[in-house]
N, C-alpha and C positions, 0 to 999 in steps of 0.2 A: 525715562519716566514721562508722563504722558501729564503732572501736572494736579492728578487727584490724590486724595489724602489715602495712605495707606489706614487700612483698620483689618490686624492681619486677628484676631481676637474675636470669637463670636459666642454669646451667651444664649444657651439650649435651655426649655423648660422641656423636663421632661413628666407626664404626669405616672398617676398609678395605673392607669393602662399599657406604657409604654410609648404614646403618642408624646413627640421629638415638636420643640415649637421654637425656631430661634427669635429670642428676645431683642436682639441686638449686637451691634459687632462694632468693637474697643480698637485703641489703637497700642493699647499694652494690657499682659495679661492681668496687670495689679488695677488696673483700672476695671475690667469685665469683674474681677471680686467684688470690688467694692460697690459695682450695679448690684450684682447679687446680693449684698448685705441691704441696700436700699430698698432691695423689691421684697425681702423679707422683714426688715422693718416696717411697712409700708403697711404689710398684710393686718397684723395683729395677731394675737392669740386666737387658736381654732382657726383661722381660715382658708384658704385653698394655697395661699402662697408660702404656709407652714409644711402643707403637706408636699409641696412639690419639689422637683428633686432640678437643681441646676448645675449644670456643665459650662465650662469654660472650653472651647475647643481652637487649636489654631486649622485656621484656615489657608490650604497651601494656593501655591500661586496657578496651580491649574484648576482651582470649583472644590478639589476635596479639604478634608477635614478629619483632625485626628486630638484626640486629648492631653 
């Protein structure tokens, strides 16, 4: 290991077009939830982070990514 922090964990907004936004990338998948429950508390009622749709995906060790 080369010494950097693994964060194998990456939180996807995805909206109602389909458009894929990653939010950020965790170092366990209980932590990337619990972003998610923040960035929807955060929003309020009615607003765009109500309507969006988030994904917790791991991130392999060659760039890809799977749920």
């Amino acid at each position: 290991m080369n010494g950097s922090t693994l964060q194998p964990w990456q939180v996807v907004r995805e909206d109602e077009n389909g458009s894929r936004y990653r939010i950020g990338h965790c170092a366990t998948r209980a932590e990337a939830q619990r972003l998610i429950q923040r960035l929807r508390l955060g929003g309020g009622p009615g607003s765009a982070a109500d309507a969006a749709n988030y994904l917790v995906e791991r991130v392999e060790a060659g760039g890809g990514a799977h749920r």
